[in-house]
N, C-alpha and C positions, 0 to 999 in steps of 0.2 A: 627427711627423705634418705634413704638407704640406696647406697651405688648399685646392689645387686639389683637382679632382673625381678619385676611381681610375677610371680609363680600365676597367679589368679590370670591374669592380663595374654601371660604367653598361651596358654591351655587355651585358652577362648580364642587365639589369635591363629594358630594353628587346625583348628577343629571349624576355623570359617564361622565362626559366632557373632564378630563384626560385620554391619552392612556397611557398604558404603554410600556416604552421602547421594543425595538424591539431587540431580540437577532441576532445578525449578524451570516449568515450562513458562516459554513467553506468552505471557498474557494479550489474546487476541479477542477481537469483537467474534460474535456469531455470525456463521453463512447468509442468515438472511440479511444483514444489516446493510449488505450493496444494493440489495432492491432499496430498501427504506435512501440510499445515498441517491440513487441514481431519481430514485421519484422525486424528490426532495430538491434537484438539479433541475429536472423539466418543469416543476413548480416555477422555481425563483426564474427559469428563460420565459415560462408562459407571462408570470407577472412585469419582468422586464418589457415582454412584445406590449402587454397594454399598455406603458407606461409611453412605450416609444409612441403608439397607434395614437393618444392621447393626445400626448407634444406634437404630433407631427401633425393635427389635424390643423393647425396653426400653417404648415408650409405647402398643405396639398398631399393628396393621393400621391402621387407618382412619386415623390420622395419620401415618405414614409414608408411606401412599398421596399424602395430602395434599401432602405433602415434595416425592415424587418425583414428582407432577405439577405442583408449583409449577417443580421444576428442568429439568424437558424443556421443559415451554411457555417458560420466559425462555429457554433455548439457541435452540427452534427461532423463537421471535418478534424474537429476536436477529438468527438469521441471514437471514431472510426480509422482516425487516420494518423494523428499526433499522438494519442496516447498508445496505443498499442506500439509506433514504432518507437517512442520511448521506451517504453515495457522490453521487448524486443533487444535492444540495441540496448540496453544496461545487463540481460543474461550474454550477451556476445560477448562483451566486457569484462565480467566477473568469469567467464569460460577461458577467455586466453590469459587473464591476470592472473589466476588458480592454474593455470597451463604452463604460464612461466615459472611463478614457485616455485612448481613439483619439480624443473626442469634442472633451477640452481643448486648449485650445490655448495 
């Protein structure tokens, strides 16, 4: 190797002939694959509900009812209620903790 500068190297470097690397996209599922998640969730509550409906035919109506309304209200107060103010409440989060950053110096 030779201390001077490559002649070849600088001419290409200057004239914008180098790219620059390419940042690799994060690898994500497809749009549609929340339908196939979410079916796939009221599947496994449906077969849960028989399974309770099953068991509970052993204790009586009225407390299997009990069951099977305790387990639709946590799925659906889950999906409407819990996850979104998760969701929610971790962008508030990441807003003021990127709001302090910017702030320090």
């Amino acid at each position: 190797m030779t201390p001077l500068p490559d002649k070849q190297n600088s001419n290409r470097l200057n004239q914008g002939q180098f790219q620059t690397q390419k940042t690799k996209k994060p690898m994500t599922l497809p749009w549609w694959c929340i339908f196939i998640a979410y079916g796939f969730s009221f599947i496994v509550v449906a077969i849960s509900g028989i399974f309770i409906w099953a068991r509970g035919v052993e204790f009586g109506d009225q407390k299997t009812g009990k069951w099977l309304t305790s387990c639709v209200t946590g799925f659906v107060s889950s999906i409407f209620f819990t996850q979104p103010f998760k969701v929610n409440n971790k962008q508030i989060n990441k807003y003021f903790l990127f709001q302090i950053k910017s702030f320090s110096y």
